[in-house]
C-alpha positions in Angstrom: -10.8 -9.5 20.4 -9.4 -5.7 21.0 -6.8 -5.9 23.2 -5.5 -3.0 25.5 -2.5 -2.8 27.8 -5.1 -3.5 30.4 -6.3 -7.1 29.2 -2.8 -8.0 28.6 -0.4 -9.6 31.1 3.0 -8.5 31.2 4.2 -12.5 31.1 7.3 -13.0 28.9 6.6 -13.9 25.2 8.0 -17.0 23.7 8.4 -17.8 20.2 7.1 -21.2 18.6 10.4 -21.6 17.4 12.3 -20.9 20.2 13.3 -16.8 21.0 12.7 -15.5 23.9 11.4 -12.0 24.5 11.7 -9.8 26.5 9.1 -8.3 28.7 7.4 -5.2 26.9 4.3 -4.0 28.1 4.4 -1.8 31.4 2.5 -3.7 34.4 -0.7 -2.3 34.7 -0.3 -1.2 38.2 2.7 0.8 36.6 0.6 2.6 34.2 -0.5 5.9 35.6 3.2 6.5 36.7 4.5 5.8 33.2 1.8 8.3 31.9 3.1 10.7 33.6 7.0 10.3 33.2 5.8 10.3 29.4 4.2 13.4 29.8 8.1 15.0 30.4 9.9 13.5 28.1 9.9 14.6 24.5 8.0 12.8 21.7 8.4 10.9 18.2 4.5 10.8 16.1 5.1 7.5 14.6 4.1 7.0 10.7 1.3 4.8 10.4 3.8 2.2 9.2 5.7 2.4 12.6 2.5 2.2 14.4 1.6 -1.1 12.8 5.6 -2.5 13.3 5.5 -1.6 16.8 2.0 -3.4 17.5 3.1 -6.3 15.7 6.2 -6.4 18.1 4.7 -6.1 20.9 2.1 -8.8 20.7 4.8 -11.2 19.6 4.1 -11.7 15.6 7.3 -10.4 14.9 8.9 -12.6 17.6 11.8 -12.9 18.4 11.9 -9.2 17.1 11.3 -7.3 20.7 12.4 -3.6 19.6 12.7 -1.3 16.5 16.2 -3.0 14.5 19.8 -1.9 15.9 22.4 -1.5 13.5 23.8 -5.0 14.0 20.3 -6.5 13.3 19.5 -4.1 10.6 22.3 -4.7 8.7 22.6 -9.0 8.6 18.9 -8.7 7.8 19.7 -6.4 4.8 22.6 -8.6 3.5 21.7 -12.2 5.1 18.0 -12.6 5.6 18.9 -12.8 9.9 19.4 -11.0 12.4 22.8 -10.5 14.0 21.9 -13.8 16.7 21.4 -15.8 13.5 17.5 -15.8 13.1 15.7 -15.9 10.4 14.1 -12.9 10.0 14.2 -11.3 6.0 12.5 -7.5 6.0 13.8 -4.7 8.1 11.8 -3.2 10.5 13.3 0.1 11.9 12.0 3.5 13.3 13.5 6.4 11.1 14.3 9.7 12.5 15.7 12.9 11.3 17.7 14.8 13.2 15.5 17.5 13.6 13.6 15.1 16.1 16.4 15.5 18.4 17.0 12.5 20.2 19.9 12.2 22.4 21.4 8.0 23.1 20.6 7.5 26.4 17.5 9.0 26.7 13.9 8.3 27.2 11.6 9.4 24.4 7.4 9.3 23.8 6.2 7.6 21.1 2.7 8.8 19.7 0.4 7.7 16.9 -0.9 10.0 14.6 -3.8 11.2 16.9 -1.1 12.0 19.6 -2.2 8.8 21.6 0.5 8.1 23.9 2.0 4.1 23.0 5.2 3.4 24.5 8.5 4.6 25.8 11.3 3.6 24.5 15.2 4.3 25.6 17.2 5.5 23.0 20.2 3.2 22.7 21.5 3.2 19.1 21.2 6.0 16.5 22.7 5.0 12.8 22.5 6.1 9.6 21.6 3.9 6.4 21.3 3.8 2.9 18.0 3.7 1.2 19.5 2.8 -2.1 21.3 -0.2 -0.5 17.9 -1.4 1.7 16.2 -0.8 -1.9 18.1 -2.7 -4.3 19.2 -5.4 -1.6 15.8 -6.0 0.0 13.2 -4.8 -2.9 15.5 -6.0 -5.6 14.5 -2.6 -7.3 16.0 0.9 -7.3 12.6 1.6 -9.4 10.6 4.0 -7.4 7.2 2.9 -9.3 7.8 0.4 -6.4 5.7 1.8 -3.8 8.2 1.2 -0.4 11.3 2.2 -2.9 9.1 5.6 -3.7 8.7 5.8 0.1 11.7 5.2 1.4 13.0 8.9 0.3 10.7 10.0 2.9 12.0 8.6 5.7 14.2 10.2 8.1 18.5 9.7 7.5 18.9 8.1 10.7 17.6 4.8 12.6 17.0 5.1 16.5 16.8 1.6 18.4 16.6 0.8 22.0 14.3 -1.2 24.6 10.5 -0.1 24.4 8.2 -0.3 27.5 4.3 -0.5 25.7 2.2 1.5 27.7 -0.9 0.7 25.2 -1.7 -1.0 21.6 -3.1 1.1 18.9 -7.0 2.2 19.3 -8.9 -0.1 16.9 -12.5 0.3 17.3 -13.6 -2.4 13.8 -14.1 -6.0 13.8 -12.6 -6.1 17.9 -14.0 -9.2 18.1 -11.3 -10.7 15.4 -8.5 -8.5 16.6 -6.5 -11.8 18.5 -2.5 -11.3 19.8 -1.0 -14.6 18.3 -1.3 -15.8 21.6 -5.5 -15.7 21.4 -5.1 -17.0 18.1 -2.9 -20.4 19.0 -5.4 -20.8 21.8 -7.9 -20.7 19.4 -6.7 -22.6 16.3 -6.0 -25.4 19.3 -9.3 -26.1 20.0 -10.2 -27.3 17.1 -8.2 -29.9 17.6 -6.3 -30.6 14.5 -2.4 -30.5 14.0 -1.9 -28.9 11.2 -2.9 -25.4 10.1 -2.5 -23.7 7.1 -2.6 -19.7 6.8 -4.0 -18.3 4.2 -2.4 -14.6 3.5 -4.7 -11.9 1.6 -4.8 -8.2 1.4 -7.7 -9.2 -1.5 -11.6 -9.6 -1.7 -11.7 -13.7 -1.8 -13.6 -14.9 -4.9 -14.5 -18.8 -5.7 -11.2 -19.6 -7.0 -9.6 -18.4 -3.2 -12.3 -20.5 -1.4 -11.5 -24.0 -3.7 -8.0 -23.2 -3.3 -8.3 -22.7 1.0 -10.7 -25.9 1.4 -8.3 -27.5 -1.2 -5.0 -26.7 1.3 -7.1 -27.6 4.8 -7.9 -30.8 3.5 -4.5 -31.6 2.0 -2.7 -30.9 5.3 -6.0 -32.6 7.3 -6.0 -29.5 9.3 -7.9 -26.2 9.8 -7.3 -23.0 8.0 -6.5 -19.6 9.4 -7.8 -17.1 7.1 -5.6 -14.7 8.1 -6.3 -10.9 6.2 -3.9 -8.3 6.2 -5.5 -5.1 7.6 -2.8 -3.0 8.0 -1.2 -1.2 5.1 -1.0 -3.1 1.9 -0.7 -1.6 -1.5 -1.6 1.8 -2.0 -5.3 1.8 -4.2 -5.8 -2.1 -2.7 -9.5 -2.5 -1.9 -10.2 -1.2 1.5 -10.1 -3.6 4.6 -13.5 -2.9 6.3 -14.8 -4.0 2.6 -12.9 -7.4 2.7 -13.5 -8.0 6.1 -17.3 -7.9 5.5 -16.5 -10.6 2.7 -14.3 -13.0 4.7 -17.0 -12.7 7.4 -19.6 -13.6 5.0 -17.8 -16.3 3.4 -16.8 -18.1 6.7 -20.2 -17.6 7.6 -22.0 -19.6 5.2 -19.8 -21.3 3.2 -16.9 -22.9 5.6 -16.9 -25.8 7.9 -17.0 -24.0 11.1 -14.6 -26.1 12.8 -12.6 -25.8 9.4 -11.7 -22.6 9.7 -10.3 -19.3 12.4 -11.0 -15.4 10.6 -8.2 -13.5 12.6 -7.0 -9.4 11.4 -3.6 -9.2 10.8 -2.4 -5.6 11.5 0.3 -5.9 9.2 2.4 -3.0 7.3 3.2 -4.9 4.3 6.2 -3.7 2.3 5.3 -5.4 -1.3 8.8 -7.5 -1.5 8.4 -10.4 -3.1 9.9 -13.6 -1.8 11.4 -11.9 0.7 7.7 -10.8 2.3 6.6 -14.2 1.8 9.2 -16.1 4.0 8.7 -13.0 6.4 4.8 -14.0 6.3 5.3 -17.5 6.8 7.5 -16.8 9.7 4.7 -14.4 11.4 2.5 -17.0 10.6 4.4 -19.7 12.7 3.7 -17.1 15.7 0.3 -17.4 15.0 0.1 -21.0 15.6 0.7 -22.0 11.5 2.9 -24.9 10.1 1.5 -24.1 6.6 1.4 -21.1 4.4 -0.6 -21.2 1.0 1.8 -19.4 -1.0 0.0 -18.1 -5.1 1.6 -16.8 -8.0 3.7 -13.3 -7.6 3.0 -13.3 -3.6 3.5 -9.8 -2.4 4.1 -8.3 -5.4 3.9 -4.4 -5.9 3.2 -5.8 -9.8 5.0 -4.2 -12.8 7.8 -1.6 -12.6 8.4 1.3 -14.9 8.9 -0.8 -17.9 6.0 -2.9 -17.8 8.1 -5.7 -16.7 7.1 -7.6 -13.0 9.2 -6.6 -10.0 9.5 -10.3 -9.2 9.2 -13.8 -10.6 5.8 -15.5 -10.3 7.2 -18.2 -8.5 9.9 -17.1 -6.5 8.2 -16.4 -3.4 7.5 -20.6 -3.7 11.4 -21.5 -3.8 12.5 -19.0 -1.0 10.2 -20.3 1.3 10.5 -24.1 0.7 14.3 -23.4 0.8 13.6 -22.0 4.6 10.6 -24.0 5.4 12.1 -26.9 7.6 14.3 -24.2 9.4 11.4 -22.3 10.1 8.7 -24.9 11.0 6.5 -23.8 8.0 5.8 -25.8 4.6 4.9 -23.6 1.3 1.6 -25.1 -0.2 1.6 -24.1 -3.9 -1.1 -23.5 -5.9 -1.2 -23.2 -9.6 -4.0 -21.3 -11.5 -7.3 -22.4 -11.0 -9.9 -22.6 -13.6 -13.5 -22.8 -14.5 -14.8 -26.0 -15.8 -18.7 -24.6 -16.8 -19.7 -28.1 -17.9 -19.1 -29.8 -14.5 -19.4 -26.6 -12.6 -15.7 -27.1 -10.8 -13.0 -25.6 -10.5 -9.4 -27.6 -11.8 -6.0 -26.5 -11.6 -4.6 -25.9 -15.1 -2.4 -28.2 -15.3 -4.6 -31.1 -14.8 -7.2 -29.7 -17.7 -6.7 -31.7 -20.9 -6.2 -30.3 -24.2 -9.6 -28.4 -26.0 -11.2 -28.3 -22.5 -14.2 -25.5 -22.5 -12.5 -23.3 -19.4 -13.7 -20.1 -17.7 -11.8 -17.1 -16.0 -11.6 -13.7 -15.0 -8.5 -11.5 -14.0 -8.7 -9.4 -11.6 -8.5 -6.2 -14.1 -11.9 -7.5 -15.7 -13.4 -8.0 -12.2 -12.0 -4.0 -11.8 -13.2 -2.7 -15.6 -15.4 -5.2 -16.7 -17.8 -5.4 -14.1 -16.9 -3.3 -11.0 -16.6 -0.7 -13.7 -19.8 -0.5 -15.6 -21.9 -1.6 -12.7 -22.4 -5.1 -13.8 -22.6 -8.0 -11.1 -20.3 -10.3 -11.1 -21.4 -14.2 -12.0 -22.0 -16.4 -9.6 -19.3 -19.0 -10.9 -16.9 -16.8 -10.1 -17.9 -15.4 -6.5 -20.7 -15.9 -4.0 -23.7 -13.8 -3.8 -22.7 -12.4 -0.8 -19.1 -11.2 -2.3 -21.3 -9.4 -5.5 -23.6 -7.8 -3.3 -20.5 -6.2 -0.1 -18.4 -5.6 -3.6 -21.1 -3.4 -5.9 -21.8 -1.4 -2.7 -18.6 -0.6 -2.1 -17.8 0.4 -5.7 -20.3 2.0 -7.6 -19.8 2.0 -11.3 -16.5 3.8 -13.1 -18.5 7.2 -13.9 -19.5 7.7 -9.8 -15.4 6.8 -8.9 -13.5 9.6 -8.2 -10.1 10.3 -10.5 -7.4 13.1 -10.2 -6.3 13.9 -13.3 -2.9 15.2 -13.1 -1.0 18.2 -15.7 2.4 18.2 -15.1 5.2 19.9 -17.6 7.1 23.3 -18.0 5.8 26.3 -17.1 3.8 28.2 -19.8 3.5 25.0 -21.1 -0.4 24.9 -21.5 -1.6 23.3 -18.5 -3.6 25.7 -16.8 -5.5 26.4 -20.0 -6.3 22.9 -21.0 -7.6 22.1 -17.7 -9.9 24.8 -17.5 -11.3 23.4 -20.7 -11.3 19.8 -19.5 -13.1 21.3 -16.2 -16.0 22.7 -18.5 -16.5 19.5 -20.5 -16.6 17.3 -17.1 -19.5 19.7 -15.9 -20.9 19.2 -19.3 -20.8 15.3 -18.9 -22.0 15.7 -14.9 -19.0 15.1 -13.2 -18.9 17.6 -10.3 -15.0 19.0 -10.4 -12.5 20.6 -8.1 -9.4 22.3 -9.5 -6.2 22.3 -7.6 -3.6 25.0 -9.9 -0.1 25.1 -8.9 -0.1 28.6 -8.8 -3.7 29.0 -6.9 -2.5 25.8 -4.4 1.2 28.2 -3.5 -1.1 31.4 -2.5 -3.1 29.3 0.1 -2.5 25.7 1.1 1.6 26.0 0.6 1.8 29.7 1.1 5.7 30.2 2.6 7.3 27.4 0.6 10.3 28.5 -1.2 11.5 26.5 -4.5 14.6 24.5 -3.6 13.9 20.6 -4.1 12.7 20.0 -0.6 9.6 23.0 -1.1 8.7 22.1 -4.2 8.1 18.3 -2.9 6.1 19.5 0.3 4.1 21.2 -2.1 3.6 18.5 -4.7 2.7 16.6 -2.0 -0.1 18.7 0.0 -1.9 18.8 -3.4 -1.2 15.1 -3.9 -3.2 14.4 -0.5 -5.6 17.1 -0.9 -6.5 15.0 -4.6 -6.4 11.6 -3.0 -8.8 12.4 -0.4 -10.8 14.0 -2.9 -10.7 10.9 -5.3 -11.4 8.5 -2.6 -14.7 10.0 -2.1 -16.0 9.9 -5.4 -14.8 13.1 -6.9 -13.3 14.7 -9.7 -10.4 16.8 -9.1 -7.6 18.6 -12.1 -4.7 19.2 -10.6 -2.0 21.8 -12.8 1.1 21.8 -11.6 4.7 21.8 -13.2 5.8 18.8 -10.6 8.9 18.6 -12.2 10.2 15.3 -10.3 9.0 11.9 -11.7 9.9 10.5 -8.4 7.0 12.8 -6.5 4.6 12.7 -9.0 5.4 8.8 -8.5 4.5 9.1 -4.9 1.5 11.0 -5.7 0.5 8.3 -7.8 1.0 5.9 -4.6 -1.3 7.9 -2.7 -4.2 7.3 -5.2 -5.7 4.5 -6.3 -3.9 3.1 -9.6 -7.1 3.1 -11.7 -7.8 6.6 -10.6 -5.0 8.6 -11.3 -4.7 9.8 -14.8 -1.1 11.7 -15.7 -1.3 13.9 -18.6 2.0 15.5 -19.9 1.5 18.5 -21.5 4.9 18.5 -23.7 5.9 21.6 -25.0 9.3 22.6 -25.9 10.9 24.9 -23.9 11.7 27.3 -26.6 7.5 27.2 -27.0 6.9 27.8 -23.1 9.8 30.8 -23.8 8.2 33.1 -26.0 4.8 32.3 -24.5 6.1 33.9 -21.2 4.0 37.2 -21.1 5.8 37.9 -17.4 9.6 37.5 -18.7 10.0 34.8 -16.0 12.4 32.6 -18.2 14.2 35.5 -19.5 15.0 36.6 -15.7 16.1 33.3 -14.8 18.4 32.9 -18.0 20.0 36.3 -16.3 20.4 34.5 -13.1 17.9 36.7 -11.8 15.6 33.8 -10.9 17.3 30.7 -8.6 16.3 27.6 -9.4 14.1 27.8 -12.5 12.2 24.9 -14.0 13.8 24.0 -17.4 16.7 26.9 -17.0 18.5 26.2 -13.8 16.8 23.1 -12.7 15.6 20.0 -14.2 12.3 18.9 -15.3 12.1 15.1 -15.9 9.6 14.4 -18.0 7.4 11.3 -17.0 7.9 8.1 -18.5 4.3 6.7 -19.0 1.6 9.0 -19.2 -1.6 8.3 -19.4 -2.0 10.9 -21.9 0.3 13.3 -24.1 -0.4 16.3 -25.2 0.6 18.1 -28.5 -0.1 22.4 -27.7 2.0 23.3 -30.8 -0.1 22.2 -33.6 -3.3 21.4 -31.3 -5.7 23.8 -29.5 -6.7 23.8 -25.5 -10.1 22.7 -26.7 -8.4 20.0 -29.2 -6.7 18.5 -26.3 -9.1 18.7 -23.7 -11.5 16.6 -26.4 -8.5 13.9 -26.4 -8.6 14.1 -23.2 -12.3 13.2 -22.8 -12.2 10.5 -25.0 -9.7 8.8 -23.0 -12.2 9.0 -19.9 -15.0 7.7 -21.7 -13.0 5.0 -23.2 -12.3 4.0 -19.5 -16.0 4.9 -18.6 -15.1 7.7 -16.3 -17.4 9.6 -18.1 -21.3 8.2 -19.1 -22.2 6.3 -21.7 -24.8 8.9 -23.1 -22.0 11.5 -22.9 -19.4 9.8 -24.6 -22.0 8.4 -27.5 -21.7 11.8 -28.9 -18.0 12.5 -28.1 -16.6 11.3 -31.5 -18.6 13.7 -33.5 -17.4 16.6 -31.9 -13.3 15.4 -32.5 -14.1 15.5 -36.0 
């Protein structure tokens, strides 16, 4: 259920394997007093990534974690998987400040969520700095920033603050209250149905037949229960929404669960996509939650491929690092190979245990997303229940009703402007409703006052990058034209959207080309110094490294590449079927 500051008593937390916590929360007859000191001291809006850390301390799932990392902790975690009393604890959790935010050791500061709800107080005791190249190739394994927390980390603030928090409230969640339980609620729980063992079950995924054989599979391996156990949080940016999946796991455990087989309970995780060291981290918030068993698939936690194409992380090393940990930490990894399809006994067998010749059925999860999601077909009932089709298909209407940003980056004068405007005109054509978001138009209104140094030009890459996601997530078409010359922001763009809907088109022409096109002698001033900073003079432009599309504006016209353009979207089916049945004719 929801749980306020209120409903919670301020009893010390202990951990099921043996830490020891600190109080956190303020007694409730202390509250209005602690309002009101917090209304004098100064105040830190926490990212929603620090909102969901600081939740999941204070409610003990990242026990016997009781404050925002010091140094000491911070760093044996980064190099050793612990923390500095010799815990295991493997992903840093920290609260990154700048030092514009001011904070002084020995103080008391606010901390806020993004709506400027007041949520604790917390004394600063420890401000450090850190490396985000070190935490990145030491904790992600990856200096790659198509990895989504690598990209991110460049946002955070230099420094770390650290010191004892006093909770004054949890986060305002008004969805699904009823399956929001503190670990506590959920051991009482998980108790009562009187088995032993329980095995957690970690998803940030809709659950399809395969996930269901492979859940019952575990329960009745372990002769326990299983904690379905959905992260709801933040997971990977363009991951189907939680409300979505929630309405599936309800639905499954509904109907198609022993009820005494099985606890649904939200986990309001921030997920950091790391591999084997997320899933030991999950199996060790899942021993807080009152589980001695973690199901543990192929690639767990895995951001996917980096810029190369190749996976961040092996498909089963998320298996060995937690066996290697599990008697230490009370929790046993419970593999699971890849299921398949028999259709002529209507099971499901792991693949190892199919003979030879075998008739076998699958689907990957990019067919369930282009295959059927895509085109508005319904996904067989072999694969998932009538109930998952049904929460699914109204969630996702087909490809040509999903939104997409399509994104123009490259040198100025180098075409952009004028291929989208094209592009714009044949969308309209083929009833896609579309929004244009021009560098230059974007600078005289919603980044009016930003200079050009490196910092500027990201804060403005990045207000059109959120303006486009919101836009996309909603079902609409938006062109964005902007030079965006660092492949690290238009990476973070990317992270905003959903990875099937954003489409980078590099428009690459030479810079001589983009020279003599220059009817406002813009390169010629900065070649005499006249302009700082210049894109492809004075500054670097760093062309991106797999583009959806590249275009040729030497030897092909605006209306040539907006046509390639096109194509591409109907080959994807962002653009009807009725449209794109006459497309070839007019390439020709």
């Amino acid at each position: 259920m929801g749980v306020t500051m209120e409903t919670v008593k301020p009893t010390t937390l202990i951990s099921p394997y043996g830490g020891r916590l600190v109080d956190l929360f303020v007694p409730a007859a202390e509250l209005a007093e602690a309002r009101t000191y917090a209304g004098t001291l100064p105040s830190i809006q926490l990212s929603p990534r620090a909102v969901c850390d600081l939740e999941m301390m204070a409610v003990g799932a990242f026990s016997p974690l009781d404050r925002f990392m010091s140094e000491a902790d911070y760093r044996s975690v980064v190099h050793d998987m612990r923390l500095a009393n010799g815990a295991i604890f493997p992903i840093p959790v920290t609260l990154p400040v700048s030092a514009a935010d001011g904070l002084k050791l020995g103080t008391d500061v606010a901390l806020r969520d993004s709506m400027n709800d007041l949520l604790a107080i917390m004394k600063v005791e420890e401000l450090y700095s850190w490396d985000p190249g070190e935490l990145a190739q030491r904790v992600f394994g990856t200096l790659d920033t198509k990895h989504p927390l690598v990209n991110e980390l460049g946002r955070w603030g230099g420094y770390n603050a650290s010191g004892r928090l006093r909770v004054l409230q949890l986060p305002r969640h008004y969805d699904f209250q009823e399956l929001r339980r503190t670990p506590a609620q959920t051991r009482e729980i998980l108790a009562q149905t009187g088995y032993q063992n329980v095995v957690a079950f970690q998803t940030r995924n809709p659950m399809h037949r395969v996930h269901e054989e492979l859940t019952k599979r575990a329960a009745e391996a372990i002769d326990g229960v299983l904690l379905l156990h959905p992260v709801v949080g933040m997971t990977k940016p363009g991951d189907v929404d939680h409300f979505t999946r929630v309405r599936v796991y309800k639905a499954l455990a509904q109907h198609y669960y022993q009820p005494d087989r099985i606890v649904l309970s939200l986990l309001p995780l921030a997920m950091r996509m790391a591999g084997p060291r997320e899933a030991l981290w999950h199996a060790l918030i899942r021993r807080n939650y009152g589980a001695n068993h973690l199901i543990i698939g192929r690639d767990h936690a895995s951001p996917g491929v980096d810029s190369t194409g190749q996976p961040f992380y092996g498909p089963y090393d998320a298996h060995e690092i937690v066996g290697d940990h599990s008697e230490e930490l009370g929790v046993k990894p419970v593999p699971f190979n890849e299921l398949l399809y028999l259709p002529d006994e209507d099971r499901y067998e792991e693949g190892t245990n199919i003979a030879p010749g075998t008739k076998t059925m699958s689907i990957s999860g990019t067919q369930v997303r282009e295959e059927y999601l895509g085109k508005g077909r319904r996904l067989p009932p072999w694969f998932t229940r009538v109930e998952t089709a049904e929460i699914l298909a109204e969630s996702y209407p087909p490809r040509h009703k999903q939104g997409i940003c399509i994104w123009f980056t490259g040198l100025s004068g180098s075409g952009k402007s004028t291929t989208a405007a094209v592009l714009s005109v044949l969308l309209l054509e083929a009833g896609r409703q579309v929004t244009e978001l021009d560098g230059d138009v974007v600078r005289t209104h919603l980044s009016k006052g930003l200079g050009f140094n490196r910092e500027d030009r990201d804060t403005n890459i990045l207000r059109i990058g959120f303006v486009a996601s919101e836009l996309a997530r909603h079902g609409g078409t938006v062109i964005c034209a902007a030079v965006s010359p660092y492949r690290s922001t238009r990476d973070s763009v990317r992270g905003m959207i959903d990875e099937d809907q954003f489409f980078e088109v590099f428009v690459d022409t030479p810079l001589s080309v983009c020279e003599q096109r220059d009817v406002k002698g813009m390169y010629a001033k900065a070649r005499r110094g006249e302009i700082k900073e210049f894109t492809g003079i004075s500054d670097p432009y760093e062309p991106p490294l797999n583009p959806e599309v590249t275009l040729d504006t030497v030897d092909r016209t605006p209306e040539e590449n907006a046509r390639l353009i096109m194509a591409e979207l109907a080959r994807l089916g962002f653009v009807r079927s009725d449209w794109a049945a006459g497309l070839n004719g007019n390439l020709n």
